[in-house]
Rosetta silent file (secondary structure, phi, psi, omega in degrees, C-alpha in Angstrom):
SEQUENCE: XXXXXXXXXXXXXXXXXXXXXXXXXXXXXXXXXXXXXXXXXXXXXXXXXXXXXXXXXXXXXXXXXXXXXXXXXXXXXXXXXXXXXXXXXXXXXXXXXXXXXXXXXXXXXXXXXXXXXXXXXXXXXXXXXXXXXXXXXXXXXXXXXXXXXXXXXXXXXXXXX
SCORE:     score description
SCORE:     0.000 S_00000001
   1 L     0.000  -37.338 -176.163  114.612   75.758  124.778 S_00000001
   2 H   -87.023   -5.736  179.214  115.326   73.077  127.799 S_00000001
   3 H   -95.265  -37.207  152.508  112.042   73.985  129.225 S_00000001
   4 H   -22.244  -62.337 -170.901  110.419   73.366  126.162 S_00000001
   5 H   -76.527  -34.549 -175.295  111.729   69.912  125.953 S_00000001
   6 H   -59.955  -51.786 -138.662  111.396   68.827  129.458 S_00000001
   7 H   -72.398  -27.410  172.887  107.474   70.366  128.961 S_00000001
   8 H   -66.329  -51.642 -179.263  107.639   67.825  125.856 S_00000001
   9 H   -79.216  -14.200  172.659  109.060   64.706  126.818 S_00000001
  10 H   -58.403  -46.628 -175.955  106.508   65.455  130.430 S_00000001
  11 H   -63.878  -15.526  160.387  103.434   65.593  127.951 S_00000001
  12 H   -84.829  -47.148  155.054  104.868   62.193  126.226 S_00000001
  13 H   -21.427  -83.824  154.906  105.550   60.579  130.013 S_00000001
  14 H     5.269  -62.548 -161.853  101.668   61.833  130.104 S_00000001
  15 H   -94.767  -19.168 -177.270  100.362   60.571  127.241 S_00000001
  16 H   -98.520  -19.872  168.001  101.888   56.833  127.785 S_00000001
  17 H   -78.432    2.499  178.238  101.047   56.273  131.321 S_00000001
  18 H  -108.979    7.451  157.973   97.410   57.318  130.610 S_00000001
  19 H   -69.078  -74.710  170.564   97.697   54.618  127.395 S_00000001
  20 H   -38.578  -61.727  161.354   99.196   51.987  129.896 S_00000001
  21 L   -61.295  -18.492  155.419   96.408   52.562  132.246 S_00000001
  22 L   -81.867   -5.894  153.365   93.706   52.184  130.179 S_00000001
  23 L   -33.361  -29.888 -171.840   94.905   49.090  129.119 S_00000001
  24 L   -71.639  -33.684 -163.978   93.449   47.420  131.910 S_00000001
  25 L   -56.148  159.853  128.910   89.607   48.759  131.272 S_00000001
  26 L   -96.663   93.275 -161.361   86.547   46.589  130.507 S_00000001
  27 L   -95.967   -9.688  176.010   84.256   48.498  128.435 S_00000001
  28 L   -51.787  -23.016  171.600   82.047   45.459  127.019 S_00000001
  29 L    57.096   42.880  157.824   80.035   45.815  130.854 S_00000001
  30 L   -76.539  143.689  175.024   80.899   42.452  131.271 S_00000001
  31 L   -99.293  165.693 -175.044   80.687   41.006  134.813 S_00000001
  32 L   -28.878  -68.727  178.841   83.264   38.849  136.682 S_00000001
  33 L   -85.949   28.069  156.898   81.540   35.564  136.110 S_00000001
  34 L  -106.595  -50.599  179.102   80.758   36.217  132.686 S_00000001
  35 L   -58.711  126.261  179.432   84.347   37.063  131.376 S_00000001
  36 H   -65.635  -58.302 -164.695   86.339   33.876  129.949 S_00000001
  37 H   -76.338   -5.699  130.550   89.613   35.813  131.669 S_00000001
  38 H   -80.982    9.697 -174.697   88.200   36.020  135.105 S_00000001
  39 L   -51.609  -25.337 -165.188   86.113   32.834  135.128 S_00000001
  40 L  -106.990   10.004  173.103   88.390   31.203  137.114 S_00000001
  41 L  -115.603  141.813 -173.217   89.215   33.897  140.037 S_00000001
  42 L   -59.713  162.360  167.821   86.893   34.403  142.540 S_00000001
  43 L   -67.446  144.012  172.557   84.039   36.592  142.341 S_00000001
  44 L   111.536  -44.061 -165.078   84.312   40.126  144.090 S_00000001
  45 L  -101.461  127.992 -160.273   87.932   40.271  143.556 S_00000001
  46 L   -59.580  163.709  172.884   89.299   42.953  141.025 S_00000001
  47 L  -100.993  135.531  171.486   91.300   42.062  138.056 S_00000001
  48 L  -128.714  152.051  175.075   95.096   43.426  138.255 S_00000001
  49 L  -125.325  103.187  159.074   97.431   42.663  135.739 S_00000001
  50 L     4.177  162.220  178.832  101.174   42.071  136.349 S_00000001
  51 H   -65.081  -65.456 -167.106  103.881   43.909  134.764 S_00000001
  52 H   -79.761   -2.290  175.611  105.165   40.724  133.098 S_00000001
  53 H   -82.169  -37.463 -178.006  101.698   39.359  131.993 S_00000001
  54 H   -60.480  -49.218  163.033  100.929   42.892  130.067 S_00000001
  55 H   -19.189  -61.441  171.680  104.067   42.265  128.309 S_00000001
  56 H   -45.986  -63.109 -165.219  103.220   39.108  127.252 S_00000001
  57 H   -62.284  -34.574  172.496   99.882   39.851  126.226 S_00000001
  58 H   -76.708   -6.780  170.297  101.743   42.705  124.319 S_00000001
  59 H   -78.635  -22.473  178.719  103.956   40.755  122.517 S_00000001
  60 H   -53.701  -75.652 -175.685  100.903   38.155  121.536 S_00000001
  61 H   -55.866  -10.610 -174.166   99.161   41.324  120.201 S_00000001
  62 H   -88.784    8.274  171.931  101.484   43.054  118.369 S_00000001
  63 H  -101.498   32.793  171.131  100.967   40.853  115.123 S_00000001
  64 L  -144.244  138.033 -163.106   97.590   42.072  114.681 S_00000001
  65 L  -113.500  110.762  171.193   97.506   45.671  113.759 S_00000001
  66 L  -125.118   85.935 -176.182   94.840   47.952  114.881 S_00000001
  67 L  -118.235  140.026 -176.815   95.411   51.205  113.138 S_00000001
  68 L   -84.722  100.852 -170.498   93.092   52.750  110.508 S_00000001
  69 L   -76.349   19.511  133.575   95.723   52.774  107.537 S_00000001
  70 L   -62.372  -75.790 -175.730   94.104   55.693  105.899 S_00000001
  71 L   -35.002 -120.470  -16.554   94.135   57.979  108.981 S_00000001
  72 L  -134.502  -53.680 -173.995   97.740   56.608  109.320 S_00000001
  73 H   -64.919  -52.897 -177.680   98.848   57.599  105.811 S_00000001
  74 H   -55.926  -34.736  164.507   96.989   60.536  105.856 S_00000001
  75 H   -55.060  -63.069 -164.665   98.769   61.765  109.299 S_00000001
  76 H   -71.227  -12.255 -166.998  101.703   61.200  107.441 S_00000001
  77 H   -93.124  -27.916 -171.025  100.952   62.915  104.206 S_00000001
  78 H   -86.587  -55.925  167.069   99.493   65.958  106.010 S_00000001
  79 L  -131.393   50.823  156.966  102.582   66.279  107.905 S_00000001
  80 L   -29.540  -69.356  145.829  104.994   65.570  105.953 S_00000001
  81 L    19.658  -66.313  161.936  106.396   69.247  106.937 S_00000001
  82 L   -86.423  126.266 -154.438  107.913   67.695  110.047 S_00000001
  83 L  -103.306  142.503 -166.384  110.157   65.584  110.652 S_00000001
  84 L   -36.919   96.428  134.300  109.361   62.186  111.992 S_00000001
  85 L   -36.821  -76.800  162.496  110.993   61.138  115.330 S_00000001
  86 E  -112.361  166.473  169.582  109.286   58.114  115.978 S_00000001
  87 E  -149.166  107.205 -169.488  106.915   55.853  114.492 S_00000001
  88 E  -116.636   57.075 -164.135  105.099   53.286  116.287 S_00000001
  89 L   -63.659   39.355  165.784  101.924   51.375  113.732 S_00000001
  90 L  -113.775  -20.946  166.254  101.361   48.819  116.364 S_00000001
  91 L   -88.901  -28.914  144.649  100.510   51.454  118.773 S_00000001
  92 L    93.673    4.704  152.370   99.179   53.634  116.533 S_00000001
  93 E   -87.432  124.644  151.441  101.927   57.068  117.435 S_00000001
  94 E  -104.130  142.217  171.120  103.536   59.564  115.647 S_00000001
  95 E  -153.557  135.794 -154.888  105.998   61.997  117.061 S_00000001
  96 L  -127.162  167.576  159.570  107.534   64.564  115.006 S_00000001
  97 L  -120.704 -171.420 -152.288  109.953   67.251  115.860 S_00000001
  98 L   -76.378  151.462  116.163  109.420   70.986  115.174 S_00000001
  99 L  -169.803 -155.277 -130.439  109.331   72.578  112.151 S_00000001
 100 L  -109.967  131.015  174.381  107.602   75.204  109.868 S_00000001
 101 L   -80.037  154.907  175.440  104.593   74.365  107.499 S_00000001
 102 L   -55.320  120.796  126.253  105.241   76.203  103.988 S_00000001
 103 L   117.732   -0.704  148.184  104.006   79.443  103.722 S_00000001
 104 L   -71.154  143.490 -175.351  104.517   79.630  107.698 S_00000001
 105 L  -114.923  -23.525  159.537  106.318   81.158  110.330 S_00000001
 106 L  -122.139  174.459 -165.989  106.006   79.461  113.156 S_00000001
 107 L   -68.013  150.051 -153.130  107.143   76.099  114.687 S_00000001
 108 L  -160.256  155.444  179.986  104.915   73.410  115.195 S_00000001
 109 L  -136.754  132.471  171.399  105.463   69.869  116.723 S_00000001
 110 E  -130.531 -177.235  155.353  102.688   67.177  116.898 S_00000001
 111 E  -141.036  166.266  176.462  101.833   64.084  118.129 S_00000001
 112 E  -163.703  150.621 -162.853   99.426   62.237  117.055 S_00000001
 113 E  -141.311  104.343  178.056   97.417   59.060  118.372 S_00000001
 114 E  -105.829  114.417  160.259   95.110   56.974  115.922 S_00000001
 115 L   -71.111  -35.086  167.122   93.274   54.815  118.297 S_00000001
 116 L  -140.513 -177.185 -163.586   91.193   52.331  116.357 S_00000001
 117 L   -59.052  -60.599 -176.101   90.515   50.519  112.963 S_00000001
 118 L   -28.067   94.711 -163.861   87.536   53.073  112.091 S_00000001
 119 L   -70.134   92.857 -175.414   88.098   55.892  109.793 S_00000001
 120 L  -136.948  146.728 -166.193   86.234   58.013  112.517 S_00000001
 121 H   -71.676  -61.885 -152.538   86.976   61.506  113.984 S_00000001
 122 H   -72.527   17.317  140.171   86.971   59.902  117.224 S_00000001
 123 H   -52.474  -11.168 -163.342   90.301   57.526  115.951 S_00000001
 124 E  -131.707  137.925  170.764   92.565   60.200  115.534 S_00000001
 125 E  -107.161  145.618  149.639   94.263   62.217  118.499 S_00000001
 126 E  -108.878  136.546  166.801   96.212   65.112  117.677 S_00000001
 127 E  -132.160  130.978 -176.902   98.600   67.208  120.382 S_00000001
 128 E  -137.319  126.008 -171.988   99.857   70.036  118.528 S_00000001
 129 E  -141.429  131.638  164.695  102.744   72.470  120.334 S_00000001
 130 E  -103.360 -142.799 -160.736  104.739   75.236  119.216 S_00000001
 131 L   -87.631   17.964 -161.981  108.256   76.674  120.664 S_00000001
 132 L  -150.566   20.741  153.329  106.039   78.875  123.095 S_00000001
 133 E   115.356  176.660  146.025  103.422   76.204  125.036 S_00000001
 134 E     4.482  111.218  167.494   99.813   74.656  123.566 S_00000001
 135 L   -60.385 -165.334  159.187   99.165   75.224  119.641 S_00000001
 136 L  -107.873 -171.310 -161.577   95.613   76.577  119.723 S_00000001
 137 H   -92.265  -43.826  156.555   92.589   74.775  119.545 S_00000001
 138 H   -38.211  -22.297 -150.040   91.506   76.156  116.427 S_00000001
 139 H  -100.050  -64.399 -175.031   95.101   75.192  114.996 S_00000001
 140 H   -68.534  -76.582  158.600   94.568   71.196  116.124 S_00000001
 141 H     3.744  -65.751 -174.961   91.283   71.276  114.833 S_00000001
 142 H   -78.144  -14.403 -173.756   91.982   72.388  111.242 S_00000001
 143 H   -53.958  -48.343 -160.110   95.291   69.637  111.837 S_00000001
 144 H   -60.054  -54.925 -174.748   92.427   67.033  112.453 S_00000001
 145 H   -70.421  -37.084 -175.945   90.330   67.773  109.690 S_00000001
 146 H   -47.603  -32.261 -166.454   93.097   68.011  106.940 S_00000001
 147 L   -92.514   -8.085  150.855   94.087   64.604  108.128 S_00000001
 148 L   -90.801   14.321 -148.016   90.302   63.073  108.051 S_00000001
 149 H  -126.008  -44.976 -162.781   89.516   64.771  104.977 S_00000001
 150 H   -88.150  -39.363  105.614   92.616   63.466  103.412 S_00000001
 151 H    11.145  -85.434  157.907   91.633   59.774  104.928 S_00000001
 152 H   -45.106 -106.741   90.152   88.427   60.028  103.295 S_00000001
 153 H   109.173  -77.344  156.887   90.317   60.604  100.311 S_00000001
 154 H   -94.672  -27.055  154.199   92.467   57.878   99.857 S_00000001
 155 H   -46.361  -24.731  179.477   89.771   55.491  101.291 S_00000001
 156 H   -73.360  -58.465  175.012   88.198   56.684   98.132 S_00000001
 157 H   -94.688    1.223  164.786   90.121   56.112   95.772 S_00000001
 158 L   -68.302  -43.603 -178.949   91.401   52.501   97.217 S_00000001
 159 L   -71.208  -24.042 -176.803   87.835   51.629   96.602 S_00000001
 160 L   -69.402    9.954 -174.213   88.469   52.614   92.718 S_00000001
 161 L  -104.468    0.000    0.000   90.665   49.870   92.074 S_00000001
């Protein structure tokens, strides 16, 4: 049971320092002296960002919300079953603790990571763990689909109004 959780809260450690570090990225294949935020720093020399400027810039950013609120409902409506730790829509995480889907016997946990606006497969993360390591892949998989399928779904009928 305590190895469980340490193996849990490592794989959440995990999942936010590889969040934090991609913050940083430039995928637009802009160059130095193209980019309005390096225009003014010499050329050649990489952009690093400060502790206290990513703050900033996250506190700026955190009025503008870029979560696809279908997936986001649809995460929650799919797994309903567990119950909610946290909830973070600015970041776009859920973390649940364990329990049992109906008509099931074993324990289940998730996380789950909607990365952008786009009701797109590749928006939605899932980590799915029971009391005994790694769900299976098939297992995240059908998690994935219920919760785009269900997405689709309510995007659907949102348009019917």
């Amino acid at each position: 049971m305590l190895k469980t959780r340490v193996i849990g809260r490592m794989a959440i450690m995990g999942m936010a320092v590889f969040l934090v570090g991609c913050g940083g990225l430039n995928f637009r294949g802009s160059t130095p002296s193209s980019d309005p935020e390096t225009s003014g720093r010499e050329r050649g020399q990489r952009n690093q960002t400060t502790l206290g400027e990513a703050l900033r810039a996250r506190r700026n950013q955190e009025s503008i919300v870029r979560v696809n609120k279908y997936i986001w409902s649809a995460s929650l409506q799919v797994l309903d079953f567990l119950p909610i730790q946290s909830v973070d829509p600015f970041t776009g995480v859920i973390v649940t603790g364990y329990g049992t889907p109906p008509g099931g016997g074993r324990a289940y946990r998730a996380t789950v990571l909607i990365s952008d606006p786009a009701l797109d497969a590749r928006s939605l993360n899932v980590a799915l763990q029971t009391r005994n390591g790694p769900a299976s892949t098939a297992t995240v998989r059908a998690i994935e689909d219920a919760i785009l399928t269900r997405a689709r779904q309510l995007r659907v009928a949102d348009n019917r109004l």
